[in-house]
C-alpha positions as YAML, in Angstrom:
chain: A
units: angstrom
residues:
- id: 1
  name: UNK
  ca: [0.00, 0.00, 0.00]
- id: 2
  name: UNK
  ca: [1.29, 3.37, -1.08]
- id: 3
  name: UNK
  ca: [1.13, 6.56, 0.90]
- id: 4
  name: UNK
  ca: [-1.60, 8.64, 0.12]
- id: 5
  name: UNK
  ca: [-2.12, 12.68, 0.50]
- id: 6
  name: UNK
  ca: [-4.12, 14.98, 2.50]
- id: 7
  name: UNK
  ca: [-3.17, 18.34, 2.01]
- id: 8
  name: UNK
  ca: [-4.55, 21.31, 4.61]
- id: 9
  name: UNK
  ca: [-5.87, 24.23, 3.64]
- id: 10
  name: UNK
  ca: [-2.61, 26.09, 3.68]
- id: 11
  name: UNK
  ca: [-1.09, 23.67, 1.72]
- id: 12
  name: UNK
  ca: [-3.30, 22.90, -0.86]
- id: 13
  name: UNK
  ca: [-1.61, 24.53, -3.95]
- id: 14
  name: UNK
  ca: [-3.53, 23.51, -6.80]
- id: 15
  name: UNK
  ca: [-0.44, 23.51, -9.27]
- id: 16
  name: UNK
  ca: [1.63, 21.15, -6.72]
- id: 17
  name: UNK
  ca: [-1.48, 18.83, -6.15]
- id: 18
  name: UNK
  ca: [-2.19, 18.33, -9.78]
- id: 19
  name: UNK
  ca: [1.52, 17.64, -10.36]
- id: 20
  name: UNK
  ca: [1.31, 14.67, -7.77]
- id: 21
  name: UNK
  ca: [-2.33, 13.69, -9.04]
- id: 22
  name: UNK
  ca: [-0.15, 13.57, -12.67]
- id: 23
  name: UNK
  ca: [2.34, 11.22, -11.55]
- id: 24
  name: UNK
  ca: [-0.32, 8.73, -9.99]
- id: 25
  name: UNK
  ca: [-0.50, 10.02, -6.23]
- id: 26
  name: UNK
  ca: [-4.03, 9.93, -4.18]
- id: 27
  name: UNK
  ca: [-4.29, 13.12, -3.17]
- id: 28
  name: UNK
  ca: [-7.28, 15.09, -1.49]
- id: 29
  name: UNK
  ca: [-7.17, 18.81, -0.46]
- id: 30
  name: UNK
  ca: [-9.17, 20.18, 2.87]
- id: 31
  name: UNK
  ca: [-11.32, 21.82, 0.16]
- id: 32
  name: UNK
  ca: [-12.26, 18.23, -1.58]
- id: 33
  name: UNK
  ca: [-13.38, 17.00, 1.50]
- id: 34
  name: UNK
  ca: [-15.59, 19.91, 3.22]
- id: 35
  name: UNK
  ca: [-12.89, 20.84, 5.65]
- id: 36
  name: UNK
  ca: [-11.68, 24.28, 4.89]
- id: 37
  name: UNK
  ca: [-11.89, 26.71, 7.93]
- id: 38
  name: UNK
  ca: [-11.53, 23.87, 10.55]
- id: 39
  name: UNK
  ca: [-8.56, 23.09, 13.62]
- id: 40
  name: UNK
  ca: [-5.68, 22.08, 12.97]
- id: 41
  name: UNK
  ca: [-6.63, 18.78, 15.11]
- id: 42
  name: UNK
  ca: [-9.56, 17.77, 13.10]
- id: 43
  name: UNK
  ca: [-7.43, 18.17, 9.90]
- id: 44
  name: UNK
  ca: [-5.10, 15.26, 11.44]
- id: 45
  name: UNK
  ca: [-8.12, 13.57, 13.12]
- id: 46
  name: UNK
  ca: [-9.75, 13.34, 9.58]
- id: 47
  name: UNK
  ca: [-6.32, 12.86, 7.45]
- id: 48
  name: UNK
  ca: [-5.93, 9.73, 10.50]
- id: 49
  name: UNK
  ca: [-9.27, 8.39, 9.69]
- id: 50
  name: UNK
  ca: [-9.05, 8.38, 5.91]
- id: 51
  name: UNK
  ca: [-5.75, 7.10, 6.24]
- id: 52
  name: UNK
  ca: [-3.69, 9.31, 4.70]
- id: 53
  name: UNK
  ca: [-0.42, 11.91, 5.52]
- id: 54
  name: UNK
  ca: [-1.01, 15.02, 6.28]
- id: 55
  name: UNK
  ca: [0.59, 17.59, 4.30]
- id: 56
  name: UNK
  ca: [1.22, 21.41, 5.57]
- id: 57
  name: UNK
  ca: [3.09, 24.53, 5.74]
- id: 58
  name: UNK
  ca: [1.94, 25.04, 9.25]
- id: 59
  name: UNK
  ca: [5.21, 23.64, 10.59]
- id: 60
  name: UNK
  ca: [4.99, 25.28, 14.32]
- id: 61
  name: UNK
  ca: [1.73, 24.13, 15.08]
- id: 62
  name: UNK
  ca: [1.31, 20.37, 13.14]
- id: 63
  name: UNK
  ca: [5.05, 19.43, 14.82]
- id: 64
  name: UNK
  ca: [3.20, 20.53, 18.47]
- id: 65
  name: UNK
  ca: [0.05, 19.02, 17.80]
- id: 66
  name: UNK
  ca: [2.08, 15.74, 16.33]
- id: 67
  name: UNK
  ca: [3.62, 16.05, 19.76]
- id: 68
  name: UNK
  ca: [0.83, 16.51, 22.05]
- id: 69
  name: UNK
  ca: [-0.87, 13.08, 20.07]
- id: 70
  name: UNK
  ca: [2.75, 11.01, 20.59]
- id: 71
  name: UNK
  ca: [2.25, 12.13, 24.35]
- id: 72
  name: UNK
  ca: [-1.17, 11.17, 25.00]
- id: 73
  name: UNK
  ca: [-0.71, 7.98, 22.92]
- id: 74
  name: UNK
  ca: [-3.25, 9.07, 20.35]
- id: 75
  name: UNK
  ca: [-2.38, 7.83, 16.96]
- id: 76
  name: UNK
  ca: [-2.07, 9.61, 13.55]
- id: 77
  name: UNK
  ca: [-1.25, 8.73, 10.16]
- id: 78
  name: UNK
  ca: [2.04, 10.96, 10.06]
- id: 79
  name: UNK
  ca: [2.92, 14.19, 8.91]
- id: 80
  name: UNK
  ca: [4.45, 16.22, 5.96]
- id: 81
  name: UNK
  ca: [6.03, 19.69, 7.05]
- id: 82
  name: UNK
  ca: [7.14, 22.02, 4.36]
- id: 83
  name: UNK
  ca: [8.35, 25.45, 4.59]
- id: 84
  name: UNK
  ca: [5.86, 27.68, 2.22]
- id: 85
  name: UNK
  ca: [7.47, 29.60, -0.67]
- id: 86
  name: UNK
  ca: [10.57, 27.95, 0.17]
- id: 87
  name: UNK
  ca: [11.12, 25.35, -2.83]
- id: 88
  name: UNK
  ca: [9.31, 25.68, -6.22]
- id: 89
  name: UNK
  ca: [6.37, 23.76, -6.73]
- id: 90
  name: UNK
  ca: [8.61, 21.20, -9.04]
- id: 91
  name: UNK
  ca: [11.07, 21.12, -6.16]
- id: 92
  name: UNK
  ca: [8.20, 20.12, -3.81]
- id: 93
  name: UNK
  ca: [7.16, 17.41, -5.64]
- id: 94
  name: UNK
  ca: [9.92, 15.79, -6.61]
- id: 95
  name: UNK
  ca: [10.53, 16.29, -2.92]
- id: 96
  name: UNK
  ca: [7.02, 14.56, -2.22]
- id: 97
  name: UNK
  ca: [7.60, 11.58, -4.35]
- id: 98
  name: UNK
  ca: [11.16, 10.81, -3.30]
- id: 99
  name: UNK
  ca: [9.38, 11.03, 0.63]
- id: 100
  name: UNK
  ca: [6.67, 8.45, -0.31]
- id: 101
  name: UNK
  ca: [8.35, 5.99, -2.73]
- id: 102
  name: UNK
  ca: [11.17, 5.72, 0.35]
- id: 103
  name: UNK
  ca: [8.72, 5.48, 3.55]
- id: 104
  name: UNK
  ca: [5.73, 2.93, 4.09]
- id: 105
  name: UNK
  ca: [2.69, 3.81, 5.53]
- id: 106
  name: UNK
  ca: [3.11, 2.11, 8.54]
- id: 107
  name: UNK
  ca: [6.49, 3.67, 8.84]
- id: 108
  name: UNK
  ca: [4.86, 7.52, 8.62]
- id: 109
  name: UNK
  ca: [2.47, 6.15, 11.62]
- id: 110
  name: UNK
  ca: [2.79, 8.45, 14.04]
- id: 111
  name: UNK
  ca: [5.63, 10.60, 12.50]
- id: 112
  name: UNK
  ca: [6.63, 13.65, 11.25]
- id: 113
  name: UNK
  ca: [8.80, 14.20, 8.37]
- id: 114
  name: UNK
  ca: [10.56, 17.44, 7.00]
- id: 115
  name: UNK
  ca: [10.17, 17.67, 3.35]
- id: 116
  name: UNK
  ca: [13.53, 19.60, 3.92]
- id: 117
  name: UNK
  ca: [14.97, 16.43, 4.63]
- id: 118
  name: UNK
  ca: [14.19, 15.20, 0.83]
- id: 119
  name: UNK
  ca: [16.52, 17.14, -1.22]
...
């Protein structure tokens, strides 16, 4: 089972999600799925439930959140942090794609990764 994409409504640049959509990646944006002015915890909550990694430029407050779960022992699908208007939107993806053709789902369980790690 590949990873699939949930992207939050910061994230959700339609040029980068049509570029992963392109290339065969199941990706959803907050707007696809009715979520768009909602908190930050029932973005994961509903990424978690649909099974999918959530993807954000909201690095401060997904990484505390991801912590807060990790301490309470409350599980989440894993989490994507990029830094916004810091790579082009080619750079991001290939960044994406390298991230998910390397990690398993069940290895993004409960973990955050920096897309800055990807290069």
């Amino acid at each position: 089972m590949t990873i699939r994409l949930y992207f939050d409504e910061d994230s959700m640049q339609r040029s980068l999600v049509r570029a992963l959509r392109a290339r065969g990646v199941d990706v959803i944006t907050a707007l696809d799925a009715g979520m768009i002015e909602r908190e930050d915890a029932e973005h994961l909550d509903y990424a978690t439930e649909q099974g999918r990694v959530l993807c954000t430029f909201n690095v401060g407050d997904f990484y505390g959140l991801h912590s807060e779960y990790v301490a309470q022992g409350k599980p989440h699908a894993g989490v994507i942090l990029m830094r916004q208007q810091y790579y082009s939107v080619g750079e991001q993806m290939r960044r994406i794609l390298k991230l998910i053709a390397s990690k398993s789902v069940d290895e993004m369980k409960n973990w955050v990764e920096f897309l800055s790690a990807w290069g």
